[in-house]
C-alpha positions as CSV (number, residue, x, y, z in Angstrom):
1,X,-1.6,12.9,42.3
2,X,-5.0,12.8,41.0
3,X,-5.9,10.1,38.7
4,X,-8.8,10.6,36.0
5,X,-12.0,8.7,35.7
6,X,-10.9,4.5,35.7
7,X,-14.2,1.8,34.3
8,X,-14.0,-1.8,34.9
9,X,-16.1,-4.5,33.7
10,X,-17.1,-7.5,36.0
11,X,-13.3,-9.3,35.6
12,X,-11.8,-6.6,36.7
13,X,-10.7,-5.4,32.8
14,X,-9.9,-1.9,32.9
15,X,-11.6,-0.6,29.5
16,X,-11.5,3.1,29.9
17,X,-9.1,5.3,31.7
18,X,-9.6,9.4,31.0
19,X,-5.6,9.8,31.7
20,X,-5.2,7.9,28.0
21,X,-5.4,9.3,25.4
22,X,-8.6,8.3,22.4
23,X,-8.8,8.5,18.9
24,X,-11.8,10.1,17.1
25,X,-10.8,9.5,12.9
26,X,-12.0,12.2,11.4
27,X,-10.9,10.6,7.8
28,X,-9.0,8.5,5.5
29,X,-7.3,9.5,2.4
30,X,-5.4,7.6,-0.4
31,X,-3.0,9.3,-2.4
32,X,-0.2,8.2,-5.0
33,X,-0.7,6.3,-8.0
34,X,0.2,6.7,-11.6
35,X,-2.8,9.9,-12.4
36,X,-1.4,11.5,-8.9
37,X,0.9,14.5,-8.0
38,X,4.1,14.4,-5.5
39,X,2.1,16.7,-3.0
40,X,-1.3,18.1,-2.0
41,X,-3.5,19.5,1.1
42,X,-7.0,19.9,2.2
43,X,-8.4,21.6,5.4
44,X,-10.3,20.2,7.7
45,X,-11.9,22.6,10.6
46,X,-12.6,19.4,12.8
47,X,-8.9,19.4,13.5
48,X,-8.9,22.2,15.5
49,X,-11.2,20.7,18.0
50,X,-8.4,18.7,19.9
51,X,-4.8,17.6,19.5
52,X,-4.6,16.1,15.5
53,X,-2.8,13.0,14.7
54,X,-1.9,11.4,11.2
55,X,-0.9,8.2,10.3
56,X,0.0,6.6,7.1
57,X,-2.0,2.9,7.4
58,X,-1.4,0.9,4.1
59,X,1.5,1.6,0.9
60,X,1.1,-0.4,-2.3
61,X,4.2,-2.4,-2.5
62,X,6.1,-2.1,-6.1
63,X,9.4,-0.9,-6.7
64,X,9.4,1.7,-4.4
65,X,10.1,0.0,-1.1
66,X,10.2,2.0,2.3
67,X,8.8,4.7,-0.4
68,X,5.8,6.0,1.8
69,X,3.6,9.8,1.7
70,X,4.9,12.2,4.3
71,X,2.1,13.9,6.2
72,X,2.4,17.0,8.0
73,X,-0.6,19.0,10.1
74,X,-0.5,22.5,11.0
75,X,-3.6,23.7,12.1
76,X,-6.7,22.7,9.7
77,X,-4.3,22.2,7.1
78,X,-3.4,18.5,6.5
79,X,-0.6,18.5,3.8
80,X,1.0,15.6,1.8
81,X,4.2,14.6,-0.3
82,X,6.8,12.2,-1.7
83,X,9.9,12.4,-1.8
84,X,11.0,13.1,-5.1
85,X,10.7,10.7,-7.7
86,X,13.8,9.8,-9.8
87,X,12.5,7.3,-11.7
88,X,9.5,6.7,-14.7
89,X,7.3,4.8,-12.1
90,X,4.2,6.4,-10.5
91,X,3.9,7.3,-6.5
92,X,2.8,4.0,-4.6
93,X,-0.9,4.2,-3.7
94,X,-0.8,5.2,0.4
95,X,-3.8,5.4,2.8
96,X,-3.7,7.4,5.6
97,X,-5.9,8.3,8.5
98,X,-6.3,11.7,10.5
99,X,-8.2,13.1,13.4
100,X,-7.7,13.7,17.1
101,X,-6.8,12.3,20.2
């Protein structure tokens, strides 16, 4: 089996090995919060480039705990939403990140 390109510093450390996958972030969003809506999406062209990843990084902790933004990509479409919201409070502020690996 062939293996892909291996670099090793001076220890012997591997520090690069082309059969793992990399991350490039192409960008980081926040949504929730009390002026926000349940849902959204933006497009990004850059996403269809590679293989695109999201991944939600940070969620303001209030009453809604283990209450986090799904994220979904399809294409160069990155969509977002809560589940719905039964109560008076607002969305919890979440970050997330997107790109390719």
């Amino acid at each position: 089996m062939a293996q892909g390109l291996q670099l090793f510093d001076t220890n012997g450390f591997m520090f690069l090995d082309t059969d793992s996958s990399v991350a490039c972030v192409l960008g980081s969003v926040v949504v929730g919060g009390s002026d926000q809506t349940q849902s959204g999406s933006f497009t990004d062209l850059k996403l269809s480039l590679g293989r695109p990843f999201a991944v939600v990084t940070s969620v303001e902790v209030n009453s809604f705990i283990g209450y986090k933004v799904n994220v979904s990509i399809s294409g160069t479409t990155v969509s977002w939403s809560f589940p719905a919201n039964t109560g008076s409070n607002p969305y919890p502020r979440c970050r997330f990140i997107y790109g390719l690996r």
